[in-house]
C-alpha positions as CSV (number, residue, x, y, z in Angstrom):
1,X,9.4,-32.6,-3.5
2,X,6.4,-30.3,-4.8
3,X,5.8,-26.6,-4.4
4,X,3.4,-27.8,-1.6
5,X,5.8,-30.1,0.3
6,X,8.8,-26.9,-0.3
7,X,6.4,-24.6,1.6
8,X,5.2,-26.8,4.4
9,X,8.5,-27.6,4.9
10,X,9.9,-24.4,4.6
11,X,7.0,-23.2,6.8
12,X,7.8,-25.6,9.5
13,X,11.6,-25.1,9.7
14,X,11.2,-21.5,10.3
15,X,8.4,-21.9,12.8
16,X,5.9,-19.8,11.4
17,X,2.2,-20.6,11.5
18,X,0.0,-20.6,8.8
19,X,-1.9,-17.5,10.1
20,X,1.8,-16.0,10.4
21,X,2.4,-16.4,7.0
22,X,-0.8,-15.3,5.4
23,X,-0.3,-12.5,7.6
24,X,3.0,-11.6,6.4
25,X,1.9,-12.1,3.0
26,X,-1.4,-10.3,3.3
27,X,-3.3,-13.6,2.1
28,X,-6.4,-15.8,4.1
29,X,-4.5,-18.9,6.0
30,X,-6.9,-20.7,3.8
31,X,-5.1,-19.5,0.7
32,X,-1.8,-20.6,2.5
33,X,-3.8,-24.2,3.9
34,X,-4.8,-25.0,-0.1
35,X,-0.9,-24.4,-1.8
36,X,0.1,-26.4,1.2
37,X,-2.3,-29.3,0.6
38,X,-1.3,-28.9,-3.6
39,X,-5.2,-27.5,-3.9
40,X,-3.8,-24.6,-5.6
41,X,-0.5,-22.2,-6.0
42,X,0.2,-19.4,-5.4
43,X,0.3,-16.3,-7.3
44,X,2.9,-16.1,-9.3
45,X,3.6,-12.3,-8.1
46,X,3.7,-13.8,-4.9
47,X,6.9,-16.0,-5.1
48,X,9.3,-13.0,-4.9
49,X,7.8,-12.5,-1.0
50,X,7.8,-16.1,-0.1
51,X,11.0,-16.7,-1.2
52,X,12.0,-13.7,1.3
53,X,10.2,-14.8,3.9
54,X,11.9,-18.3,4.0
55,X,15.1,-17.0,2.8
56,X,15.6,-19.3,0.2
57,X,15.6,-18.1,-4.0
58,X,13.0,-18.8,-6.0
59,X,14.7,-21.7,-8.1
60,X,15.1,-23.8,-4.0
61,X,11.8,-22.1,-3.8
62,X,10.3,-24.4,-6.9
63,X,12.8,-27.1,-6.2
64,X,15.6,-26.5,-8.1
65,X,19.4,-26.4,-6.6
């Protein structure tokens, strides 16, 4: 699974929105539309939130057990 599959999956599970989580994050739901659809990633700086947000580390973040 890619870092755009992890997130819409993550995403999903915990029921946010993509408004919710560009919200959260303080990004455009398009920035969170194009790392879900693998048109980009996101900011590296960002991966510390994200990781929070779906309470997961940043290793199960990327993909890695």
């Amino acid at each position: 699974m890619n870092i755009a599959e992890r997130l819409k999956d993550l995403r999903k599970k915990a029921r946010y929105s993509q408004e919710q989580v560009a919200e959260i994050l303080n990004v455009s739901r398009q920035a969170v539309s194009k790392w879900e659809s693998a048109q980009c990633c996101p900011d590296i700086q960002l991966l510390p939130a994200i990781a929070e947000l779906f309470e997961v580390t940043i290793d199960e973040l990327m993909g890695h057990k």
